[in-house]
DOTI-905448 format. One record per residue: residue number from 1; residue in one letter; x, y, z of N, C-alpha, C in turn. Coordinates in nm, 4 decimals. Layout:
N
NUM,A,X,Y,Z,X,Y,Z,X,Y,Z
...
This chain:
239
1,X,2.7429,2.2455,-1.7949,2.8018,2.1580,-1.6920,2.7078,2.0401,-1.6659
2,X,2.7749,1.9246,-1.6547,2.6945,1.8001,-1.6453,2.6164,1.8007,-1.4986
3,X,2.5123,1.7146,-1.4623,2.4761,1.6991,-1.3546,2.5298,1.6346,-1.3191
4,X,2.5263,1.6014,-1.1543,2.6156,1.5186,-1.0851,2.4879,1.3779,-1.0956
5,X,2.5217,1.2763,-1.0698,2.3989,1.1700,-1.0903,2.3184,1.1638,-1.0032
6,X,2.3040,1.1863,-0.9071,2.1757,1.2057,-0.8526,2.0576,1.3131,-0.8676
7,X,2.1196,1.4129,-0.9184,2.0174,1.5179,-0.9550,1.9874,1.4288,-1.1062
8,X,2.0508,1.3924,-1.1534,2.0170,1.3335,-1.3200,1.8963,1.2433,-1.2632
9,X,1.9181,1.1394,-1.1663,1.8636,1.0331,-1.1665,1.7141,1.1138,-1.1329
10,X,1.7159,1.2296,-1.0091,1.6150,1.2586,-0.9401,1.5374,1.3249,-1.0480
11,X,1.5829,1.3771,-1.1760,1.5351,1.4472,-1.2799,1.4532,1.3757,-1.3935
12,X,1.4758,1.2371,-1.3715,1.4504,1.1207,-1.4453,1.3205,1.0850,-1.3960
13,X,1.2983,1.0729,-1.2632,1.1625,1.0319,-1.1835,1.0782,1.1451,-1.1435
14,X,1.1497,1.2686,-1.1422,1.0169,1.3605,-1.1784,0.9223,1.3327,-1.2830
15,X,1.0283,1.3288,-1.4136,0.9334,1.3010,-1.5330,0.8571,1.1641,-1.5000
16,X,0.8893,1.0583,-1.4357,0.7652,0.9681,-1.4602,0.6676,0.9913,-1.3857
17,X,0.6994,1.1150,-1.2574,0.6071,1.1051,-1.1755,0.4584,1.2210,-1.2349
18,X,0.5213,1.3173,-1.3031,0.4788,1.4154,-1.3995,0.4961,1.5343,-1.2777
19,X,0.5782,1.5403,-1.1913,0.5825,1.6601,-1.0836,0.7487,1.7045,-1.0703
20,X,0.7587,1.8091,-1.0904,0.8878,1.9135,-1.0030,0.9372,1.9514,-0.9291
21,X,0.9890,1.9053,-0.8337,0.9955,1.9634,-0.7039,1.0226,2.0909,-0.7060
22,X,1.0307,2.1843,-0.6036,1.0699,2.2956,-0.6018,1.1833,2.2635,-0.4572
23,X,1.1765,2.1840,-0.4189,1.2801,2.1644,-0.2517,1.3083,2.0064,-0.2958
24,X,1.3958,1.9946,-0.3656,1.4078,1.8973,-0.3952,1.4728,1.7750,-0.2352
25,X,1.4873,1.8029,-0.1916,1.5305,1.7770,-0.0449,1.4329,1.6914,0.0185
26,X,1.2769,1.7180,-0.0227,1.1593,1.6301,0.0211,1.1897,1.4952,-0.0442
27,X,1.2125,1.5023,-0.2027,1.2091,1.3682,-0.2490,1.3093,1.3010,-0.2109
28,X,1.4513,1.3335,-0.1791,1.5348,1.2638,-0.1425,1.4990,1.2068,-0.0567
29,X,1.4433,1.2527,0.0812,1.3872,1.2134,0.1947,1.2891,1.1212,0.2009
30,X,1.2076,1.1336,0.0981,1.1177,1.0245,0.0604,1.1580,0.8504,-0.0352
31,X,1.2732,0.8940,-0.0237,1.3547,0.7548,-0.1021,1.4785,0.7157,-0.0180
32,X,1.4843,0.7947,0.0587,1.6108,0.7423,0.1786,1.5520,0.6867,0.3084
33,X,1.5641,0.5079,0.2773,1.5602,0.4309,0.3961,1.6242,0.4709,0.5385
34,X,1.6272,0.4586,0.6283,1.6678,0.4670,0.7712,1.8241,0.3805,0.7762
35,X,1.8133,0.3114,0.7024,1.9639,0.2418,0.6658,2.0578,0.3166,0.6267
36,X,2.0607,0.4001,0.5020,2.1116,0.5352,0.4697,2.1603,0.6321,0.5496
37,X,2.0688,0.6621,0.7016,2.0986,0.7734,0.7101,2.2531,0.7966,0.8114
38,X,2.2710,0.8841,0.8341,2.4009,0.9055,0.8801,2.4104,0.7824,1.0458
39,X,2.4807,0.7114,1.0759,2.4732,0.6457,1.1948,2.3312,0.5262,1.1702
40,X,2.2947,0.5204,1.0617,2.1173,0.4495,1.0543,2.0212,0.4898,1.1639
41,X,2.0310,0.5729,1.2171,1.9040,0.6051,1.3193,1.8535,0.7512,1.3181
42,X,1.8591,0.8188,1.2375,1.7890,0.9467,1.1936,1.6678,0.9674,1.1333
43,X,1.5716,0.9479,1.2103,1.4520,0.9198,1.1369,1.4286,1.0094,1.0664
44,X,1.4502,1.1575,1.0934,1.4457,1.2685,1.0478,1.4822,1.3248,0.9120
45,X,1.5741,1.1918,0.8777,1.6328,1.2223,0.7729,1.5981,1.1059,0.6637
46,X,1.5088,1.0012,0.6878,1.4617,0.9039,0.5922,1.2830,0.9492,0.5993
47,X,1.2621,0.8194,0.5176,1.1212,0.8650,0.4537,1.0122,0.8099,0.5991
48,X,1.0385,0.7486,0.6783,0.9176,0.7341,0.8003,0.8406,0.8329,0.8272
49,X,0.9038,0.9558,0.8723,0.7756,1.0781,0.9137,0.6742,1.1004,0.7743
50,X,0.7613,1.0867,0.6914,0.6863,1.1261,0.5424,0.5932,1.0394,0.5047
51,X,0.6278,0.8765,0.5349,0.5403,0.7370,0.5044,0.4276,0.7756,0.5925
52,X,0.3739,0.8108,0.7389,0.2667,0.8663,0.8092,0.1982,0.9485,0.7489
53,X,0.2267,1.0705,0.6778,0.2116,1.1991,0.6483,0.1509,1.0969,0.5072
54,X,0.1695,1.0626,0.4289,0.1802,1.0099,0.3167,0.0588,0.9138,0.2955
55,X,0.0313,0.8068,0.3947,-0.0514,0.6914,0.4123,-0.2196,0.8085,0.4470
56,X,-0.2160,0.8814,0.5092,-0.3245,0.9765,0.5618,-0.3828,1.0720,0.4087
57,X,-0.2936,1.1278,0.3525,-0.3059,1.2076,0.2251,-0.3863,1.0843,0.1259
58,X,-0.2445,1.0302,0.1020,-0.3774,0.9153,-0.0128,-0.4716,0.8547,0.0089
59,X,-0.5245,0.8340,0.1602,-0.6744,0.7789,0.2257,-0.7974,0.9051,0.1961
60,X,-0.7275,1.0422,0.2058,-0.8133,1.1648,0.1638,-0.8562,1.1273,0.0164
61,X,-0.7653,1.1248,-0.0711,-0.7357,1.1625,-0.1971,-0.8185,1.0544,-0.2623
62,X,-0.7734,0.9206,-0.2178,-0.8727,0.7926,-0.2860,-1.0058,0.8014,-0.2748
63,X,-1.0192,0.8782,-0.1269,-1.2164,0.8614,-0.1050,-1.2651,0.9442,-0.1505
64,X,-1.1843,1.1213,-0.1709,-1.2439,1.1632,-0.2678,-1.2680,1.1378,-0.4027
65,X,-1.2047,1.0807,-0.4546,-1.1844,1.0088,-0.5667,-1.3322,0.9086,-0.5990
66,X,-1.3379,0.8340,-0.5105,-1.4729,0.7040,-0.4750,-1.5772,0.8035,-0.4832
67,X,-1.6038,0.8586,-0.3978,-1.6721,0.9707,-0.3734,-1.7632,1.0134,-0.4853
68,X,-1.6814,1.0688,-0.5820,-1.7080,1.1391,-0.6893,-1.7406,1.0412,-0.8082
69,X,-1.6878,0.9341,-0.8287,-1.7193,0.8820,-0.9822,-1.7953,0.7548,-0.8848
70,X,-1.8566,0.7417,-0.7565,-1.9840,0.6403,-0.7451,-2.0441,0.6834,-0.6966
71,X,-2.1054,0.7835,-0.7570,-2.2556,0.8673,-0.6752,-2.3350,0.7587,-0.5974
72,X,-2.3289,0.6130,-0.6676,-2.4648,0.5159,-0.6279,-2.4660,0.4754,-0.5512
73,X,-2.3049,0.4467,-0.4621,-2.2364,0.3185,-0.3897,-2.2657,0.3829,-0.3187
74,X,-2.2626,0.2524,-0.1842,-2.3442,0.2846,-0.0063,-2.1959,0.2696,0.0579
75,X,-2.1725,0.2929,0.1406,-2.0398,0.3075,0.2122,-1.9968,0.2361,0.2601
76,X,-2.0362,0.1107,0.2611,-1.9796,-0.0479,0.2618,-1.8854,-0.0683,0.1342
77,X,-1.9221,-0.0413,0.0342,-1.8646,-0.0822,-0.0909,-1.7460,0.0707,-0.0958
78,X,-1.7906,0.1658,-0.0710,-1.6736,0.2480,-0.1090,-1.5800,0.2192,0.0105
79,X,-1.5627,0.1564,0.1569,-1.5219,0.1352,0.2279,-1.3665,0.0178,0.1591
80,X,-1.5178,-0.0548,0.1184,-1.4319,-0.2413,0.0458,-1.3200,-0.1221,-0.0527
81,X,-1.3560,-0.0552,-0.1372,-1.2608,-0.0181,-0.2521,-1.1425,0.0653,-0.1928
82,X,-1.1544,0.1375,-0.1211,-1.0890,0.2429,-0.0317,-0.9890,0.1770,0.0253
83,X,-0.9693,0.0238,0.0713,-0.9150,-0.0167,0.1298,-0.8148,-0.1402,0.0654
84,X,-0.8880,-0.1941,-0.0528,-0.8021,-0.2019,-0.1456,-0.6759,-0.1199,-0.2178
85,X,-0.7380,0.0077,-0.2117,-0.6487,0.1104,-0.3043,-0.5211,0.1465,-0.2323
86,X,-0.5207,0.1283,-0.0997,-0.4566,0.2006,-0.0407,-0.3691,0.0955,0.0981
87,X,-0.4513,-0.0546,0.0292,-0.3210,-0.1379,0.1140,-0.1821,-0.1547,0.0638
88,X,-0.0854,-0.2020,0.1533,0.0274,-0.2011,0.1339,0.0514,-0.2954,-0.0153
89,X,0.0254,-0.3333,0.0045,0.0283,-0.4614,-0.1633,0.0524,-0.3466,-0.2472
90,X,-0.1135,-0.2609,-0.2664,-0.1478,-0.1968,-0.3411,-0.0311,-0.0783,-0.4040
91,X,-0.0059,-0.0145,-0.3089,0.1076,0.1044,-0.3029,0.2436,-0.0059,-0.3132
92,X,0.2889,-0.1008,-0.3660,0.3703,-0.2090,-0.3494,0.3785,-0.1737,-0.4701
93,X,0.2515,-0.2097,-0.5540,0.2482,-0.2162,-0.6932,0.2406,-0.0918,-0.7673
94,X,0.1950,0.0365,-0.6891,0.2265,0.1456,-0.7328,0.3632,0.1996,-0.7672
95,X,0.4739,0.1260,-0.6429,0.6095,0.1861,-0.7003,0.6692,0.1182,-0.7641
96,X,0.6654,-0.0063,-0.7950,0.6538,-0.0647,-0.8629,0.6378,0.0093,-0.9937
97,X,0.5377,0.0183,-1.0570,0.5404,0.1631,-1.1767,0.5714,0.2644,-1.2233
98,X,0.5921,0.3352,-1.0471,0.6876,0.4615,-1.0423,0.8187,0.4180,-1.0725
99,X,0.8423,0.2766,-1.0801,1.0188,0.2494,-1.0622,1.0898,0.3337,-0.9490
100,X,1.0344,0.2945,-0.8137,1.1043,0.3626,-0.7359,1.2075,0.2741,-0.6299
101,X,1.2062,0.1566,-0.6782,1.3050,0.0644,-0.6463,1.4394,0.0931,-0.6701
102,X,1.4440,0.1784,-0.7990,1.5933,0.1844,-0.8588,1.6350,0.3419,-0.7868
103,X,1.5414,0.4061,-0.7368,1.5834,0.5131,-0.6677,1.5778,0.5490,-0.5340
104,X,1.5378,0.4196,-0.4425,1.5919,0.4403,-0.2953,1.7207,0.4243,-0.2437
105,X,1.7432,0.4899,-0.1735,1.9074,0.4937,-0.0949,1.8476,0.3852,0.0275
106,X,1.9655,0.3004,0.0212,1.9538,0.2040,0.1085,2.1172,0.1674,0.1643
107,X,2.0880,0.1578,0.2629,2.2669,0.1270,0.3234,2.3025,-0.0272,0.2581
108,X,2.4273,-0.0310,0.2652,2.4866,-0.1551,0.2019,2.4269,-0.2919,0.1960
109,X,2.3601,-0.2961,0.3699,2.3569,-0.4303,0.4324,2.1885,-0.4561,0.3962
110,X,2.1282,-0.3391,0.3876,1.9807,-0.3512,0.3080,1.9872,-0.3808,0.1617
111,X,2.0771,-0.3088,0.1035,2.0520,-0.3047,-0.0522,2.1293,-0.4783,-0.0797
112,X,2.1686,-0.5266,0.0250,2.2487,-0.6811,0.0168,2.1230,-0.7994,0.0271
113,X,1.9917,-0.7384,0.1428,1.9023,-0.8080,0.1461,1.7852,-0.8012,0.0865
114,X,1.8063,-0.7580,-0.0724,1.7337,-0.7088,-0.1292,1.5992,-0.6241,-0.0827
115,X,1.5988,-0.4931,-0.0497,1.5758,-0.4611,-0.0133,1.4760,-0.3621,-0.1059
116,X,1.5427,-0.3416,-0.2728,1.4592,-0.2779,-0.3405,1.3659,-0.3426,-0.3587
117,X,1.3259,-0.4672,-0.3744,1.2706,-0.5877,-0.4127,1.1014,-0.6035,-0.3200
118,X,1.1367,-0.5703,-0.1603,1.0531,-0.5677,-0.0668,0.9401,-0.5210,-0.0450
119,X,0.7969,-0.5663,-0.0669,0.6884,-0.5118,-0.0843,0.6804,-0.4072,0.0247
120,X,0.6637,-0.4104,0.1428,0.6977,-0.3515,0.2799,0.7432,-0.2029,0.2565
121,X,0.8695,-0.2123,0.1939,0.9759,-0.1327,0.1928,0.9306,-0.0438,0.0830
122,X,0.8801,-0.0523,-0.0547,0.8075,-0.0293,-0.1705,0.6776,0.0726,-0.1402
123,X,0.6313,-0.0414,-0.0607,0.4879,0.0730,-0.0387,0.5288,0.1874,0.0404
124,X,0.5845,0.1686,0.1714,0.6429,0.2505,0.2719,0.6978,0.3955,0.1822
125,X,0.7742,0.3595,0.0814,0.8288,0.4876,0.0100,0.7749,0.5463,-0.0718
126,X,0.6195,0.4599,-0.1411,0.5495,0.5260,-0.2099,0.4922,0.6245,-0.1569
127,X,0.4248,0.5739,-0.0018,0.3637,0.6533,0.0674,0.4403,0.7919,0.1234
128,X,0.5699,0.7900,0.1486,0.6608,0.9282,0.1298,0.6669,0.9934,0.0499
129,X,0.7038,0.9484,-0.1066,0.6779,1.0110,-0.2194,0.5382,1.0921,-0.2162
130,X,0.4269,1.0518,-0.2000,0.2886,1.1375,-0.1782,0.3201,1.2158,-0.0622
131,X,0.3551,1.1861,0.0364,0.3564,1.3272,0.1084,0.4796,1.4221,0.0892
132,X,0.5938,1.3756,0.0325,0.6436,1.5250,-0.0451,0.6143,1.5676,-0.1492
133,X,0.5156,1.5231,-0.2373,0.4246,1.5868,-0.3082,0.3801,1.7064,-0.2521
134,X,0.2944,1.6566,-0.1647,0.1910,1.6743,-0.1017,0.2425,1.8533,-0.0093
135,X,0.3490,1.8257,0.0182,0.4175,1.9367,0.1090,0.5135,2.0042,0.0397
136,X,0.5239,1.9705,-0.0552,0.6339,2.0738,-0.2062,0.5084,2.1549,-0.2451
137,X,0.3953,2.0769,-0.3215,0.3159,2.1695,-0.3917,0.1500,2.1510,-0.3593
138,X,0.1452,2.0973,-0.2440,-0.0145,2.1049,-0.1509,-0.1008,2.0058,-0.1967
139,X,-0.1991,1.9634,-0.1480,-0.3211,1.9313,-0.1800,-0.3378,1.9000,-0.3510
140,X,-0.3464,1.9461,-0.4045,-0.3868,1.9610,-0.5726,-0.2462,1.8898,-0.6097
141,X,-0.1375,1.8906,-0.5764,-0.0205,1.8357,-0.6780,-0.0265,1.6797,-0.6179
142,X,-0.0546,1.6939,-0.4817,-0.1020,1.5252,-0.4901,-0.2262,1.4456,-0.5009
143,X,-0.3349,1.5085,-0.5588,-0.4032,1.4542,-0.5774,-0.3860,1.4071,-0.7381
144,X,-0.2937,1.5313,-0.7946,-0.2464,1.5185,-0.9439,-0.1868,1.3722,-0.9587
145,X,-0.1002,1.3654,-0.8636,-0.0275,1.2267,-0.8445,-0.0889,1.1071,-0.8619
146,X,-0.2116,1.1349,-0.7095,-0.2417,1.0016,-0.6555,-0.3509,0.9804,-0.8431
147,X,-0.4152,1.0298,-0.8722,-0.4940,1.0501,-1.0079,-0.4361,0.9817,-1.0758
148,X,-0.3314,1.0246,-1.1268,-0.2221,0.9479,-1.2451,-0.2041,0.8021,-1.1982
149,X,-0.1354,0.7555,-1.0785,-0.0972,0.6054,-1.0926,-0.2508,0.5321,-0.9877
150,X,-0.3435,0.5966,-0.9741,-0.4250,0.5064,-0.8734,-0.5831,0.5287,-0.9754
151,X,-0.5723,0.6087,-1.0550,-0.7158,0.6070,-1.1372,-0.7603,0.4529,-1.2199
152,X,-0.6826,0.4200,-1.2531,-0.6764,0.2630,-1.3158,-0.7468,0.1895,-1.3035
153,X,-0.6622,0.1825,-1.1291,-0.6848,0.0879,-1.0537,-0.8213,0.0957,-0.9613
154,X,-0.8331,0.2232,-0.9400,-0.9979,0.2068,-0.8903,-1.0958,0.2111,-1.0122
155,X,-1.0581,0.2528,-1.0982,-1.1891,0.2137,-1.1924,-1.1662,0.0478,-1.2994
156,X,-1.0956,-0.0149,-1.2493,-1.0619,-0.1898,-1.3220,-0.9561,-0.2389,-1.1776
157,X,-1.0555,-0.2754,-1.0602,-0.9762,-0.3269,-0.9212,-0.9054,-0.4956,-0.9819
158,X,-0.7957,-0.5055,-0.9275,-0.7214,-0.6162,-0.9595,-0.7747,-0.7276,-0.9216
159,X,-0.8770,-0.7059,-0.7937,-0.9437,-0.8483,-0.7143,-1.0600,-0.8178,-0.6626
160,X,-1.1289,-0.9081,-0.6262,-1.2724,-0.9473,-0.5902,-1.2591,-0.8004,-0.5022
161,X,-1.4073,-0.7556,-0.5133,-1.5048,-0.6239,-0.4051,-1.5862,-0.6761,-0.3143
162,X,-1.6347,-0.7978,-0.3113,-1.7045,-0.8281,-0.2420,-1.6217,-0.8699,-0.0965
163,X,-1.7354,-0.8799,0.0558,-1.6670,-0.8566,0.1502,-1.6154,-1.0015,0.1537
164,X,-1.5053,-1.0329,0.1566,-1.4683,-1.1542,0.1939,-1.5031,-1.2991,0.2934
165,X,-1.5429,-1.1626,0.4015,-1.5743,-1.2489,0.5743,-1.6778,-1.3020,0.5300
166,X,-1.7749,-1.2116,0.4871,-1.9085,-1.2750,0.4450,-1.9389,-1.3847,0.3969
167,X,-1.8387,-1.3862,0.2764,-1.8640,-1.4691,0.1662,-1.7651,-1.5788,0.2233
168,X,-1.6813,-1.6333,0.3216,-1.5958,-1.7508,0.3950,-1.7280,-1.7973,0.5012
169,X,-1.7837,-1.7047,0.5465,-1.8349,-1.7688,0.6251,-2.0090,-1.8225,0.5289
170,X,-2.0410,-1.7776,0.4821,-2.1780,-1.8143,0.4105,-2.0984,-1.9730,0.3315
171,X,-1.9891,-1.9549,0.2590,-1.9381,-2.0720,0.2508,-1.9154,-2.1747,0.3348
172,X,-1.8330,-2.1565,0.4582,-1.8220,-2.2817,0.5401,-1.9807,-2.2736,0.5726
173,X,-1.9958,-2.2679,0.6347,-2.2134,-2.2493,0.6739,-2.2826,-2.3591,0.5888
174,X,-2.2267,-2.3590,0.4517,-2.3596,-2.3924,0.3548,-2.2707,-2.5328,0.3326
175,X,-2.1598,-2.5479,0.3974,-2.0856,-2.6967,0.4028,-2.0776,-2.7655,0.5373
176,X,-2.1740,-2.7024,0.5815,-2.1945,-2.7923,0.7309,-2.0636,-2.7267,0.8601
177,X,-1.9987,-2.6478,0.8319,-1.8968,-2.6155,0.9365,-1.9184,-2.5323,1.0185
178,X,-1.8759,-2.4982,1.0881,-1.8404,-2.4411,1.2208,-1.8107,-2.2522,1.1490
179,X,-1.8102,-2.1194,1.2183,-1.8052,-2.0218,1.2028,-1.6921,-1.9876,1.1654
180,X,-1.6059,-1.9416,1.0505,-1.4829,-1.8814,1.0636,-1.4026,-1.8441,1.1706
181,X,-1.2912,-1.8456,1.2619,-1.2322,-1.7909,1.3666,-1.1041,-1.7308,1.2674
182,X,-1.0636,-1.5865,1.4081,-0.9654,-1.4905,1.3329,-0.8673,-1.5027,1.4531
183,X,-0.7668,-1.5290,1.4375,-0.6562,-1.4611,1.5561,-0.5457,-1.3834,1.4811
184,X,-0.4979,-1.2564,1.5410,-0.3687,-1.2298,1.4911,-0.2487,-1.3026,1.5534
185,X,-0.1692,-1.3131,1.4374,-0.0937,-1.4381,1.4779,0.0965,-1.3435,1.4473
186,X,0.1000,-1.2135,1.4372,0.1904,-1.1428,1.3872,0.1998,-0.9869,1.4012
187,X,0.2715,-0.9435,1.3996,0.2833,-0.8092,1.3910,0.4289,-0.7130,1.3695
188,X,0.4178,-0.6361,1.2126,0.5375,-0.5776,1.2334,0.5587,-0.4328,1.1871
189,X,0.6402,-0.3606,1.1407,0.6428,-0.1868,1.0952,0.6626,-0.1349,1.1978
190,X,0.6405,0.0446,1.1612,0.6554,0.0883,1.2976,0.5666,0.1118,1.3840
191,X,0.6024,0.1304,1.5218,0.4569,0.1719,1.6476,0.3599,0.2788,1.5673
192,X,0.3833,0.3555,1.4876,0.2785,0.4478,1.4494,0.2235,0.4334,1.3225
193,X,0.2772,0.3349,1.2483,0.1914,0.2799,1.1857,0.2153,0.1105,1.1247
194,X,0.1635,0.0318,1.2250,0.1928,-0.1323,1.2601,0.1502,-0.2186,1.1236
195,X,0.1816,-0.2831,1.0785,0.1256,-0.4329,0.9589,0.0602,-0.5161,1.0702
196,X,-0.0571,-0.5224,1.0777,-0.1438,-0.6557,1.1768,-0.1123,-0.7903,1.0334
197,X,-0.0534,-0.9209,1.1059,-0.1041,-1.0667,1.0617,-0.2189,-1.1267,1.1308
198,X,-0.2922,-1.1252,1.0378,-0.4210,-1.2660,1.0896,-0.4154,-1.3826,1.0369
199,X,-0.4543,-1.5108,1.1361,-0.4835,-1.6105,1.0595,-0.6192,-1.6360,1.0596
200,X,-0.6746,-1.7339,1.0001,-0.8467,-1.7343,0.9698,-0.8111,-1.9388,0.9985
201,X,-0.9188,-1.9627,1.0334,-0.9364,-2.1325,1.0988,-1.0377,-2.1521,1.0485
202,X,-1.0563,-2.2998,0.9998,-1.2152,-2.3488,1.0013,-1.1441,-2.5153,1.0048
203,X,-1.2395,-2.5744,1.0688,-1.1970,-2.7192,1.1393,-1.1850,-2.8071,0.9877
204,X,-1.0763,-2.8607,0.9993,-1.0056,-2.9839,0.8874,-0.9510,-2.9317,0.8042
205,X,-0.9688,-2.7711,0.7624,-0.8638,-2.7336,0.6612,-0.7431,-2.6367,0.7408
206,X,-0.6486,-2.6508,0.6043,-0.5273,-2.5445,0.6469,-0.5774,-2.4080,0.6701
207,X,-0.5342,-2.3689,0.7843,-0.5652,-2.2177,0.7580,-0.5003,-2.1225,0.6932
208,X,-0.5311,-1.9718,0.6445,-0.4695,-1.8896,0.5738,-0.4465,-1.7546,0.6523
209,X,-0.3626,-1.6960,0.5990,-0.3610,-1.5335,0.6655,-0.3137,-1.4383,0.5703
210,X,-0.3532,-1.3271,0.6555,-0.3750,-1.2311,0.5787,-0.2811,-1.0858,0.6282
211,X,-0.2476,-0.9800,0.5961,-0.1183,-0.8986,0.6420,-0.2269,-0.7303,0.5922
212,X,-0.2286,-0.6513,0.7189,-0.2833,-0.5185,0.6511,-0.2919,-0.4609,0.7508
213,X,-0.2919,-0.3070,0.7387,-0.2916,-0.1916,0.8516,-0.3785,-0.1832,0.9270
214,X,-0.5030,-0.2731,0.9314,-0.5621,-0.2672,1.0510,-0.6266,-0.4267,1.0699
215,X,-0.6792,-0.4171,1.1204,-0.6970,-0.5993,1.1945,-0.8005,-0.6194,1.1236
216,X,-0.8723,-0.5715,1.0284,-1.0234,-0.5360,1.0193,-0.9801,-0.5994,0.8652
217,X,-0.8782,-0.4892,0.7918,-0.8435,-0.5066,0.7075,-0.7695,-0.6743,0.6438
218,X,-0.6491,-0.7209,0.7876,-0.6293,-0.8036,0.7810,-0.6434,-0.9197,0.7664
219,X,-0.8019,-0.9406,0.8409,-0.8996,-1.0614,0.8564,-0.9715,-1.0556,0.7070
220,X,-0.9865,-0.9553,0.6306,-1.0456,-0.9378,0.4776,-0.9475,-1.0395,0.4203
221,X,-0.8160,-0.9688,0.3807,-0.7579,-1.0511,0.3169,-0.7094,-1.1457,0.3740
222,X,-0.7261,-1.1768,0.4840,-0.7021,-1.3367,0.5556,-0.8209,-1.4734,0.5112
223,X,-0.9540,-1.3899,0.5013,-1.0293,-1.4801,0.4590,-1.0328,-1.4904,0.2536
224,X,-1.0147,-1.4035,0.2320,-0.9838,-1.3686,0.0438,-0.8769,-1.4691,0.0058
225,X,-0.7771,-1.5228,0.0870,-0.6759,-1.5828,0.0930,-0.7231,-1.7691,0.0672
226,X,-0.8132,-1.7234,0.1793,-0.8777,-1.8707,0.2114,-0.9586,-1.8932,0.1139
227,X,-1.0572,-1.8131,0.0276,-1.1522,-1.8158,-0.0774,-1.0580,-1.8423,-0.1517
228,X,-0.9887,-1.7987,-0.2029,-0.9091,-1.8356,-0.3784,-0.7737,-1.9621,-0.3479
229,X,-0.7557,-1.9471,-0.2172,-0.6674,-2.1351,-0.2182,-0.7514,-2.2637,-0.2384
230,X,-0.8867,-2.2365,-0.1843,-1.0043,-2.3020,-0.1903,-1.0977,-2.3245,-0.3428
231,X,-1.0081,-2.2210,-0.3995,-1.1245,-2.1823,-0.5512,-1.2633,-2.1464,-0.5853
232,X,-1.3017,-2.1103,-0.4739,-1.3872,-2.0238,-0.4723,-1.3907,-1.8904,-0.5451
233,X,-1.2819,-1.8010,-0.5059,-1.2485,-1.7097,-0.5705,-1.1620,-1.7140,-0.6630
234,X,-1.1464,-1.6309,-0.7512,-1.0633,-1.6870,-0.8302,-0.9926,-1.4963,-0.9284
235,X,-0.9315,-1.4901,-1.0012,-0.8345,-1.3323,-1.0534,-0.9504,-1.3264,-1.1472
236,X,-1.0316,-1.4159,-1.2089,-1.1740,-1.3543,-1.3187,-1.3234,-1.3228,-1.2007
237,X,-1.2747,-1.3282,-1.0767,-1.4157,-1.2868,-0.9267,-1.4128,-1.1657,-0.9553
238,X,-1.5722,-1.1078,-0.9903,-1.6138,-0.9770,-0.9766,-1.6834,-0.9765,-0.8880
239,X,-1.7371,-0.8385,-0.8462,-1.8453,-0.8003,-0.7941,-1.9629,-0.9075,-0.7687
């Protein structure tokens, strides 16, 4: 007897994910937007509780990860990498790989505003996907996970390690200017776990901003923003 297509489809992204569910009910949940759900307001029944549960697991999983293959690094630098790995961009580009665009349930009026497309929306479900990992087959099946699509990327990072703030402000400094200033200028997601916008100022130029889960984070890539519009930094900036 044929499958009905959603078990086909859901049978399709096990294999890329290299995991099985045993309750297959988690992954659905982890790919069903809040748009989807019955009336759209069932949180219970889309991937939000799971995106919390999810964002916390792969912050474990990455630092153990750091942890272990940089015996040398001081905790500034495994901090800088840790926080790369695990911003929204980052997990953007993770499902992105998983192809998990083609397998979220999204109600009409989302899947109209492109909605698979949405970095936001992308990471948000990656981060569900890890925690029904995580709660199908524990600890070890998501670290199996996070291993497979995030090993890469912490050992060949896509962009500059160095701290950003530092390096904006030692720049304006050594050009006669005034100190970097940060304001958040934005804010969106949910109350329990918010996207801070910053913008970054320095007198006569445009300013830039930056978008990330904590303000700390935000002002990084608010000033990283400002380094590589500036050319300072640049996609060949290492260490």
């Amino acid at each position: 007897m044929a499958k009905n297509p959603r078990a086909a489809a859901r049978d399709t992204l096990e294999e890329r994910l290299g995991y099985s569910f045993k309750d297959p009910s988690l992954l659905d949940r982890a790919l069903t937007h809040i748009s989807a759900t019955p009336y759209g307001n069932t949180r219970q029944d889309s991937y939000q509780r799971l995106e919390f549960l999810g964002d916390r697991v792969l912050g474990v999983c990455i630092a153990e990860m750091l942890f272990a293959q940089f015996p040398d690094k001081e905790e500034g630098e495994l901090s800088r990498r840790l926080s790369e790995l695990v911003r929204a961009e980052a997990c953007a580009e993770v499902a992105l790989t998983m192809d998990l665009g083609s397998a979220i349930r999204l109600g009409e009026s989302e899947a109209r505003n492109g909605g698979r497309k949405k970095k936001a929306l992308l990471a948000d479900v990656c981060e569900g996907v890890v925690a029904a990992v995580y709660l199908d087959g524990g600890i070890d099946a998501a670290r199996a996970l996070i291993d497979k699509f995030w090993r890469e990327r912490m050992l060949h990072p896509r962009r500059p390690l160095r701290d950003a703030k530092s390096a904006l402000q030692e720049w304006a400094l050594g050009r006669g200017l005034s100190v970097p200033s940060y304001s958040e200028v934005g804010r969106g997601g949910p109350d329990h776990n918010p996207i801070f916008r910053v913008e970054v100022q320095l007198p006569g130029l445009e300013p830039a901003q930056g978008e990330g889960r904590t303000k700390r984070v935000a002002e990084q890539l608010a000033a990283e923003a400002f380094l590589t519009r500036e050319g300072v930094w640049t996609e060949e900036t290492h260490e």
